[in-house]
C-alpha positions as protocol buffer text, in pm:
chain_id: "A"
residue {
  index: 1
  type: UNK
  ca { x: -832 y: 2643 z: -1145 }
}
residue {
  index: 2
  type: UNK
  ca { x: -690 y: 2507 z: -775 }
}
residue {
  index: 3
  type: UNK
  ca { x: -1010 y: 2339 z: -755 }
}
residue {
  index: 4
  type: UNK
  ca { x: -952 y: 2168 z: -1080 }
}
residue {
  index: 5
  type: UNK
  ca { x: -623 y: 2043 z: -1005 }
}
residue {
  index: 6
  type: UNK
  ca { x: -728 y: 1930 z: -659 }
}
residue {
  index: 7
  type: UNK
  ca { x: -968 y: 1694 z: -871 }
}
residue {
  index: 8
  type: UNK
  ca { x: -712 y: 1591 z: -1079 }
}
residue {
  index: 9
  type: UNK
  ca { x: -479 y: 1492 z: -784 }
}
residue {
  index: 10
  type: UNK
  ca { x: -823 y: 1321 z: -604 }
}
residue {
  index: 11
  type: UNK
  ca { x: -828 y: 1055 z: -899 }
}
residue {
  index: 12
  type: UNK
  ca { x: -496 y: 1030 z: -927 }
}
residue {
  index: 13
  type: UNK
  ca { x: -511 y: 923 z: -569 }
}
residue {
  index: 14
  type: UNK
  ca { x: -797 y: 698 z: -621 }
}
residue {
  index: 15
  type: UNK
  ca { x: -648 y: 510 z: -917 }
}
residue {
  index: 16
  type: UNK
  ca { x: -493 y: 180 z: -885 }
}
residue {
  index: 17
  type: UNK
  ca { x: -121 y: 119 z: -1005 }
}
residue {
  index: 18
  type: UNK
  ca { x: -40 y: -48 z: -1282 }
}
residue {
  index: 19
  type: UNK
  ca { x: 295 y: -225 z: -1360 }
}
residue {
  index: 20
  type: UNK
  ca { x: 422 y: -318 z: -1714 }
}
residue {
  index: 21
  type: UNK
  ca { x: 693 y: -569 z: -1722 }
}
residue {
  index: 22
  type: UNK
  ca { x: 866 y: -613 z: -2064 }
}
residue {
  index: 23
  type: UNK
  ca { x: 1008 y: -956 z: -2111 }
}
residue {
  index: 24
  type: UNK
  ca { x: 1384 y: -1001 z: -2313 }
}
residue {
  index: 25
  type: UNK
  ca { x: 1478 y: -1132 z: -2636 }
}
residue {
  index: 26
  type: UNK
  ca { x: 1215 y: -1397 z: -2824 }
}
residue {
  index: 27
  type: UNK
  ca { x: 1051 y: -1450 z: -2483 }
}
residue {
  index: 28
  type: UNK
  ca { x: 1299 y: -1710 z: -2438 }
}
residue {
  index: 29
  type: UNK
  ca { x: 1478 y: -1590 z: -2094 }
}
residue {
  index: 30
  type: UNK
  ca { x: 1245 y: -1381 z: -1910 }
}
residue {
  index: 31
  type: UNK
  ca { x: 977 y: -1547 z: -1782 }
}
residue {
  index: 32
  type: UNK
  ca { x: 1045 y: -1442 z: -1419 }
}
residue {
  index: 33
  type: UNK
  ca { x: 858 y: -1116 z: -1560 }
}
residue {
  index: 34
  type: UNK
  ca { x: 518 y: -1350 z: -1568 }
}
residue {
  index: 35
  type: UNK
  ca { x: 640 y: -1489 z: -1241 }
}
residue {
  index: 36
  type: UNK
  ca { x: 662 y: -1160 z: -1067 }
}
residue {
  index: 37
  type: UNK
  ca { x: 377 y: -995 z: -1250 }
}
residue {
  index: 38
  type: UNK
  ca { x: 142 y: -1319 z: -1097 }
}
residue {
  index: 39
  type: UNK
  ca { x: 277 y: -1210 z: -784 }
}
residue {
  index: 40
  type: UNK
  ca { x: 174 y: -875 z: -783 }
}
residue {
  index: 41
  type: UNK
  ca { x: -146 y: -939 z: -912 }
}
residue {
  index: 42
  type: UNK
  ca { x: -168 y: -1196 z: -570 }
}
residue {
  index: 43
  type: UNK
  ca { x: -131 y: -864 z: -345 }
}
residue {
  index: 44
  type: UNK
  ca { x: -422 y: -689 z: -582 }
}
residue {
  index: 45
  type: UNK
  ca { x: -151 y: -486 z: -786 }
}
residue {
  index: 46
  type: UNK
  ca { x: -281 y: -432 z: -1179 }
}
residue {
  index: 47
  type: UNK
  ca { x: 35 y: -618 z: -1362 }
}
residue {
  index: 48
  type: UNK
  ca { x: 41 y: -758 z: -1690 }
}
residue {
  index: 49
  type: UNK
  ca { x: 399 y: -933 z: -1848 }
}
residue {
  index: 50
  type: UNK
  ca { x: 494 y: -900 z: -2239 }
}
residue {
  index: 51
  type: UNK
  ca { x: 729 y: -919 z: -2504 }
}
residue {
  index: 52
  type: UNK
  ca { x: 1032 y: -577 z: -2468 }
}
residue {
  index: 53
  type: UNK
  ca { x: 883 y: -528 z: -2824 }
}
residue {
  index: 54
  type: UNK
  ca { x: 517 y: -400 z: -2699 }
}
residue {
  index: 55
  type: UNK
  ca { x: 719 y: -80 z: -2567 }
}
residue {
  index: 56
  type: UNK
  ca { x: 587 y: 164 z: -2830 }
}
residue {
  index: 57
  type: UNK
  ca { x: 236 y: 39 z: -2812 }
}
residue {
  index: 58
  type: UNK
  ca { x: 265 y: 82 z: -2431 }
}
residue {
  index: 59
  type: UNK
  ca { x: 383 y: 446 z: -2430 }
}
residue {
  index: 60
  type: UNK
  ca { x: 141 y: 549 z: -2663 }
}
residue {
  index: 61
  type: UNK
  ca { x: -166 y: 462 z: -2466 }
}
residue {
  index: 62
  type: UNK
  ca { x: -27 y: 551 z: -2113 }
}
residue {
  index: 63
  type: UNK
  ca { x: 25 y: 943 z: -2330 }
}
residue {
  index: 64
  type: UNK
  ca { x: -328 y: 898 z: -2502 }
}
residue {
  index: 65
  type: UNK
  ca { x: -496 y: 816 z: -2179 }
}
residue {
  index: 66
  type: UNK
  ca { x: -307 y: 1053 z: -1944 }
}
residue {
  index: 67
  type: UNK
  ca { x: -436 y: 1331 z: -2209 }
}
residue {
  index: 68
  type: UNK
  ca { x: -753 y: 1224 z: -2211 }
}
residue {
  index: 69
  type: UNK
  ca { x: -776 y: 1224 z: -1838 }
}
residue {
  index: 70
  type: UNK
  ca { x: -867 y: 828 z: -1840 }
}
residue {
  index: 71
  type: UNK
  ca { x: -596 y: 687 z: -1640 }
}
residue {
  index: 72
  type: UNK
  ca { x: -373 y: 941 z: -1442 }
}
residue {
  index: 73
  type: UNK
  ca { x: -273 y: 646 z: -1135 }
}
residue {
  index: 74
  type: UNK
  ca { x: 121 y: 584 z: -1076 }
}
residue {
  index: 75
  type: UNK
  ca { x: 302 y: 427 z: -1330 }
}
residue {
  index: 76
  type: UNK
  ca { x: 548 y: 135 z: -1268 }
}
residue {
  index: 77
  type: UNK
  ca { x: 779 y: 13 z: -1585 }
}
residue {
  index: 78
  type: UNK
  ca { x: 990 y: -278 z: -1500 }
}
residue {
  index: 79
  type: UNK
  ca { x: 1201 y: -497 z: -1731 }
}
residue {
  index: 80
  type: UNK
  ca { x: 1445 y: -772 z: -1802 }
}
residue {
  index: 81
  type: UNK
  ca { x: 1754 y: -735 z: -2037 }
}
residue {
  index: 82
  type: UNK
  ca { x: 1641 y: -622 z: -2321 }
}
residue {
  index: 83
  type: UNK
  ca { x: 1354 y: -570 z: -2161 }
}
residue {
  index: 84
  type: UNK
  ca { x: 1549 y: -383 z: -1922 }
}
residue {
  index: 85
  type: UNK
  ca { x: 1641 y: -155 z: -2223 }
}
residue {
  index: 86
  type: UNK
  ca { x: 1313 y: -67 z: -2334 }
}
residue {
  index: 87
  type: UNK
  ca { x: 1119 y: 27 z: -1981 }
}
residue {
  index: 88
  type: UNK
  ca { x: 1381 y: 288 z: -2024 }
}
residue {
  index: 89
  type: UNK
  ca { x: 1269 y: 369 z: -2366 }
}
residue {
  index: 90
  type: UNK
  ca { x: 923 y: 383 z: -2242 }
}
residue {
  index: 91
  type: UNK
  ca { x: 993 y: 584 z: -1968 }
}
residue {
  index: 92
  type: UNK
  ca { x: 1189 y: 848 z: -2216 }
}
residue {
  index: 93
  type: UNK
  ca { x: 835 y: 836 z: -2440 }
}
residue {
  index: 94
  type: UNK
  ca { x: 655 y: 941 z: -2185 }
}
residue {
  index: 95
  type: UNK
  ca { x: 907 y: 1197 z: -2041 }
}
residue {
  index: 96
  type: UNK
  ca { x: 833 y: 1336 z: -2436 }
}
residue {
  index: 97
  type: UNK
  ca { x: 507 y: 1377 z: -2365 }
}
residue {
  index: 98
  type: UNK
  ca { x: 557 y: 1502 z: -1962 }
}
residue {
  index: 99
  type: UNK
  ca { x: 386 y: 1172 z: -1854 }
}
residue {
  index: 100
  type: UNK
  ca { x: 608 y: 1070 z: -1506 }
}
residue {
  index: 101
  type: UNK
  ca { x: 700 y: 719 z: -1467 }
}
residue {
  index: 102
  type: UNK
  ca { x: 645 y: 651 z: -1058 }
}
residue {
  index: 103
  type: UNK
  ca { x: 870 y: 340 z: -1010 }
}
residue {
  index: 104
  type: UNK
  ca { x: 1140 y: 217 z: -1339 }
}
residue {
  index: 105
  type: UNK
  ca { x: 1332 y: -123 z: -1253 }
}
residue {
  index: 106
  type: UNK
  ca { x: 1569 y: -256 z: -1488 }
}
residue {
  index: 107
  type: UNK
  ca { x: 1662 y: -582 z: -1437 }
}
residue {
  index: 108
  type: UNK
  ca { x: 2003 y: -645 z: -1575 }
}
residue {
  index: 109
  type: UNK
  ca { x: 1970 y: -402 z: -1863 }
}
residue {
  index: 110
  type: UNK
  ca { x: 2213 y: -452 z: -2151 }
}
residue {
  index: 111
  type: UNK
  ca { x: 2260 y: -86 z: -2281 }
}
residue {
  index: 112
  type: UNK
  ca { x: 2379 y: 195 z: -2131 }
}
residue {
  index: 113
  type: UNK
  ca { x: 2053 y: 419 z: -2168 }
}
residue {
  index: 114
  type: UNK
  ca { x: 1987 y: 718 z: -1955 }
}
residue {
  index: 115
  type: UNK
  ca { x: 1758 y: 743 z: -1696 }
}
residue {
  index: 116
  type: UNK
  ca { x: 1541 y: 1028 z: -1821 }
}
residue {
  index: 117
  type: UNK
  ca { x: 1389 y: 1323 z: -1527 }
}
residue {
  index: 118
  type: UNK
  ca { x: 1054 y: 1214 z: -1563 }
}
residue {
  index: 119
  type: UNK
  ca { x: 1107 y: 916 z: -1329 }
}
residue {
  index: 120
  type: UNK
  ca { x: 1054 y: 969 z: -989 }
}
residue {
  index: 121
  type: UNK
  ca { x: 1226 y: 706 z: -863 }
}
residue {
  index: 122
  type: UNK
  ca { x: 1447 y: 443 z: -1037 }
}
residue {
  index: 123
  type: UNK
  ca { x: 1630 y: 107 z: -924 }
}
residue {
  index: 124
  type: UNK
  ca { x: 1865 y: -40 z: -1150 }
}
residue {
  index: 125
  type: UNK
  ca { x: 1891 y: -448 z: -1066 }
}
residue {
  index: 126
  type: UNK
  ca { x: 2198 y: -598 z: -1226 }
}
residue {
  index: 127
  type: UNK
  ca { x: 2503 y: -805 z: -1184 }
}
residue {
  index: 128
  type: UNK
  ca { x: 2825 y: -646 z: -1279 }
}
residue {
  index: 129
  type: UNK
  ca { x: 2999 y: -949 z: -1352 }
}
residue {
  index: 130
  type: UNK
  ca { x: 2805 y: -1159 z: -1544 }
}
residue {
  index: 131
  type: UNK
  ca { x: 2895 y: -1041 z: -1888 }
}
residue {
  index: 132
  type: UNK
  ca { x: 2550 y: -839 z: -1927 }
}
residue {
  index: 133
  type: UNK
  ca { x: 2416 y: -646 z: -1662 }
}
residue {
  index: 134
  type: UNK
  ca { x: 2590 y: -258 z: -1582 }
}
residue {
  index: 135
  type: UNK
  ca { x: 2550 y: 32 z: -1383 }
}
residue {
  index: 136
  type: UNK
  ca { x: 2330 y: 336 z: -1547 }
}
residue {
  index: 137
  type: UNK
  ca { x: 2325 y: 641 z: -1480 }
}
residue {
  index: 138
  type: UNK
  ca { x: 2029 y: 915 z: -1473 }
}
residue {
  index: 139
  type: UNK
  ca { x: 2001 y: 1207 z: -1772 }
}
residue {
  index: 140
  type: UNK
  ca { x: 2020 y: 1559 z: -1738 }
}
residue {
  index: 141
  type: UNK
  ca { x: 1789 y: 1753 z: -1527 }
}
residue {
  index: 142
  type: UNK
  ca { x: 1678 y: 1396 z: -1308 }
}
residue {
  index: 143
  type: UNK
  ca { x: 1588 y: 1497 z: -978 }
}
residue {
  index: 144
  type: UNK
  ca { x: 1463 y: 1157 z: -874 }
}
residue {
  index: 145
  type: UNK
  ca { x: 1591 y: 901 z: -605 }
}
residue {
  index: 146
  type: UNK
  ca { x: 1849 y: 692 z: -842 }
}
residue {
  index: 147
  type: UNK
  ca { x: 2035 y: 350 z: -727 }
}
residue {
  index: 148
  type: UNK
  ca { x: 2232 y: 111 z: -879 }
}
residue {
  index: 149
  type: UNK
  ca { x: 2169 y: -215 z: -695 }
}
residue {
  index: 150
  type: UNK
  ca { x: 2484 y: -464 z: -820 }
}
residue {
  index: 151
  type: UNK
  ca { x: 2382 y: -794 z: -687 }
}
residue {
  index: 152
  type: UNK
  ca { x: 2799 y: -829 z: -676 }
}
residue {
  index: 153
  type: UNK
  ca { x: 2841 y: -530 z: -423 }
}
residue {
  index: 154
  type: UNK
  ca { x: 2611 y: -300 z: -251 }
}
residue {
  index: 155
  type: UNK
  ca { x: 2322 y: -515 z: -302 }
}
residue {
  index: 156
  type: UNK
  ca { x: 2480 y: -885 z: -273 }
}
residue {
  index: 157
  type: UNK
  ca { x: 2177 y: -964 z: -2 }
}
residue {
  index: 158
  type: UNK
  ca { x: 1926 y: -1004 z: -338 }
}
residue {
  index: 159
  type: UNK
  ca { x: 2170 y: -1284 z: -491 }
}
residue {
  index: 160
  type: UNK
  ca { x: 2051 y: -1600 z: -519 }
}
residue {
  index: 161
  type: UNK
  ca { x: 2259 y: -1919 z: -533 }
}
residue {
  index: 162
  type: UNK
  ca { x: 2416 y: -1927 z: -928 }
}
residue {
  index: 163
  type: UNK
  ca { x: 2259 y: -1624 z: -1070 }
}
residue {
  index: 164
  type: UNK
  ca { x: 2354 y: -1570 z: -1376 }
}
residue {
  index: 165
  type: UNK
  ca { x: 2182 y: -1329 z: -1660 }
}
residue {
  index: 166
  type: UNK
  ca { x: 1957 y: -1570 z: -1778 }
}
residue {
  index: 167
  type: UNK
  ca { x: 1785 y: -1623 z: -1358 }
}
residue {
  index: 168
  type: UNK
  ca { x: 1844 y: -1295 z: -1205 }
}
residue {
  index: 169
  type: UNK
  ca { x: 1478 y: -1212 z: -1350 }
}
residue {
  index: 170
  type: UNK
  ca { x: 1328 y: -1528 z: -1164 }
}
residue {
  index: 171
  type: UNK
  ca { x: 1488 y: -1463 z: -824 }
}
residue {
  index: 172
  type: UNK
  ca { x: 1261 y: -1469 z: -518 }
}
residue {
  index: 173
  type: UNK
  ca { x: 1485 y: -1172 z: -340 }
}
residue {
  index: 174
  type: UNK
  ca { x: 1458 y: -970 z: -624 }
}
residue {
  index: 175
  type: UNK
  ca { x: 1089 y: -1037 z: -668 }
}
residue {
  index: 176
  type: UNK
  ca { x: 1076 y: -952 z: -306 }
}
residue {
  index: 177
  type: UNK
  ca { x: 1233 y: -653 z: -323 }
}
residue {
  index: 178
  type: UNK
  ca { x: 1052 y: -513 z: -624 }
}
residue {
  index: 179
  type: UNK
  ca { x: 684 y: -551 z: -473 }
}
residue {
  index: 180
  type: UNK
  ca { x: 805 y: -422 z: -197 }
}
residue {
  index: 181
  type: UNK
  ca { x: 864 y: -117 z: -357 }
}
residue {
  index: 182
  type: UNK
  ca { x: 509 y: -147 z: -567 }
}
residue {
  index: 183
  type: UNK
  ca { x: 335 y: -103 z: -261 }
}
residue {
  index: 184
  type: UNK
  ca { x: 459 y: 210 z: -134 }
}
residue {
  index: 185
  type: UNK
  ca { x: 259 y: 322 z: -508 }
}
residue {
  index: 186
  type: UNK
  ca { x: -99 y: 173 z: -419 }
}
residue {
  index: 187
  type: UNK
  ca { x: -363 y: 341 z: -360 }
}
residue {
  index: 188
  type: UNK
  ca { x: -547 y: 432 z: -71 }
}
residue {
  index: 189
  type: UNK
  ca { x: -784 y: 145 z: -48 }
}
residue {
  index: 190
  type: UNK
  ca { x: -528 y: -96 z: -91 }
}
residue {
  index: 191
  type: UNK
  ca { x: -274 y: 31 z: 65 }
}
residue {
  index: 192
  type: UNK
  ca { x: -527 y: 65 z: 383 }
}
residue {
  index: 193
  type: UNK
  ca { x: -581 y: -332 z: 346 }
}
residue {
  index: 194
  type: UNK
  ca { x: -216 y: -350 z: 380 }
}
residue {
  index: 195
  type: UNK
  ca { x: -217 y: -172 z: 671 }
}
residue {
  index: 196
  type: UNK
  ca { x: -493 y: -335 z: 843 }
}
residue {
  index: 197
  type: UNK
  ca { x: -302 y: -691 z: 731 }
}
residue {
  index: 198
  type: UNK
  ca { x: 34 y: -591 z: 844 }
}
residue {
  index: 199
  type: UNK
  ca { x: -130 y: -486 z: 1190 }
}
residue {
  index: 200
  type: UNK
  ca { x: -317 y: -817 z: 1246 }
}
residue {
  index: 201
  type: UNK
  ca { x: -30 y: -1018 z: 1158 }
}
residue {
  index: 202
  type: UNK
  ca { x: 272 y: -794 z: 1341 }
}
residue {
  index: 203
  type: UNK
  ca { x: 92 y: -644 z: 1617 }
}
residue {
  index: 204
  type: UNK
  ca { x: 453 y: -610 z: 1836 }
}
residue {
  index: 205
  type: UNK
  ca { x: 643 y: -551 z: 1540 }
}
residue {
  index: 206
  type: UNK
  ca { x: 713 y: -216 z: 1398 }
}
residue {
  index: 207
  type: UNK
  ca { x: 669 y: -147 z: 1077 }
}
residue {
  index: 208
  type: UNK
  ca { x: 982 y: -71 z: 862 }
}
residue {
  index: 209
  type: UNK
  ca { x: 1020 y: -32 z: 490 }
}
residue {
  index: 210
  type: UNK
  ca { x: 1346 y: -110 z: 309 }
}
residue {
  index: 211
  type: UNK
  ca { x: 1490 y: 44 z: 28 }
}
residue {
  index: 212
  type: UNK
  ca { x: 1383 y: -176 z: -238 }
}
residue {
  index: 213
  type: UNK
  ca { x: 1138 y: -493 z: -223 }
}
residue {
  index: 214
  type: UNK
  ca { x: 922 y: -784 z: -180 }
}
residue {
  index: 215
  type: UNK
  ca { x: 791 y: -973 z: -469 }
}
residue {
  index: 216
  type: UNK
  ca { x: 600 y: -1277 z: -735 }
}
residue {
  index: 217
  type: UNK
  ca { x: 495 y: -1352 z: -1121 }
}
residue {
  index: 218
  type: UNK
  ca { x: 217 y: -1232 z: -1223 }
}
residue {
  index: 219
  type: UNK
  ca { x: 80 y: -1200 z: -1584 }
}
residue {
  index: 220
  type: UNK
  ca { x: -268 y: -1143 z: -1736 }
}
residue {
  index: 221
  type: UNK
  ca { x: -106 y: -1030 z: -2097 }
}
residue {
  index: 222
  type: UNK
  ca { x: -185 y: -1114 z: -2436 }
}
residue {
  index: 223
  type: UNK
  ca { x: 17 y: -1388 z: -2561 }
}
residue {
  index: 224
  type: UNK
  ca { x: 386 y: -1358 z: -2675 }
}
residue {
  index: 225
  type: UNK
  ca { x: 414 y: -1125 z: -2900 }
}
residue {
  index: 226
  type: UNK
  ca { x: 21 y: -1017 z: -2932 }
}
residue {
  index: 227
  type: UNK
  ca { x: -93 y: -656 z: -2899 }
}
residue {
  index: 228
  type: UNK
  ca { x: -129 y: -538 z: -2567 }
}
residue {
  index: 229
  type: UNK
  ca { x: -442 y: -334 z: -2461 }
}
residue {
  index: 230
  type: UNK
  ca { x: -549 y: -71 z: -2212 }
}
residue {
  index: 231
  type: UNK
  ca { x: -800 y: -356 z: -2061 }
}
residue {
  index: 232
  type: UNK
  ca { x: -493 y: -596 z: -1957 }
}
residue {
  index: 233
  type: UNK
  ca { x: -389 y: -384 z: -1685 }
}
residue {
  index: 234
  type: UNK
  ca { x: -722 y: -204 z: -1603 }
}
């Protein structure tokens, strides 16, 4: 049995991440979520950008194929506005189903959803004062790292000039900041051609990891509103 669950953790190790970034309403607002999921893709992450309304179709094949033993790599769910709304709804699908979530990133979420336990760690992007964005909090039982990041107080360093709602999504700092925090989730391999990168380019430098981080669009999805499908992100 221990050596079956050391197998299980070796390809878990050996899997690549993959990061699902829901857009907002009518694919109208978000398209920073393409932006950033480009981005990631640039720095070999698996991303793929659609439509908040995929959420259900999403959840169901990460449960089917972490079941099945096809995909068991980290999980990253990251969203904007209503979009922001339903990473969390994924996330809570696959807490149903005792599926963990590795990295959740709302992005100026417009409901008041809990944050559920299976997350290991969760940053909540917003901007108290622009009418939309609000703090969350996490659900019963969490025992994750949890931050609100209010681009208005303890996180006014991601602002850009004029952000608003409707640009928070595109903003280079906040791209930044969210790949940065994709990376810690790579695996080996990649992470190791990080490494070998960061040491090549910052030889005198030491290496030093913020809290949240670097990041650009990125988005090999079906097309607004299409069906998405295990082979856009694998």
């Amino acid at each position: 049995m221990e050596a079956a669950e050391t197998g299980r953790q070796g390809r878990t190790a050996a899997q690549p991440t993959r990061v699902y970034l829901l857009r907002g309403l009518w694919n109208v607002w978000s398209y920073g979520m393409d932006d950033l999921a480009n981005k990631l893709r640039a720095v070999g992450v698996n991303a793929v950008a659609v439509n908040h309304s995929a959420w259900p179709q999403i959840a169901d094949m990460l449960i089917k194929q972490r079941a099945s033993g096809e995909y068991t790599g980290p999980i990253v769910l990251v969203g904007h506005s209503l979009g922001g709304d339903d990473v969390i709804r994924t996330a809570q699908a696959l807490g149903a189903a005792n599926v963990p979530v590795d990295l959740l990133v709302p992005v100026d979420a417009v409901t008041p959803l809990e944050v559920p336990a299976n997350v290991v760690r969760a940053i909540n992007v917003y901007q108290a004062n622009n009418g939309w964005g609000q703090p969350l909090r996490p659900a019963a039982g969490f025992r994750g790292v949890f931050t609100n990041a209010d681009l208005e107080s303890n996180r006014r360093d991601l602002r850009e000039v004029n952000t608003t709602h409707t640009s928070i999504d595109k903003g280079p700092k906040v791209h930044a900041e969210i790949v940065r925090e994709v990376l810690r989730l790579r695996a080996p391999r990649t992470a190791t051609r990080a490494k070998r990168h960061t040491r090549t380019t910052h030889k005198k430098r030491p290496l030093h990891h913020a809290s949240a981080s670097s990041a650009e669009p990125s988005a090999t999805a079906p097309q607004p509103g299409g069906a998405i499908s295990a082979a856009a992100v694998q």
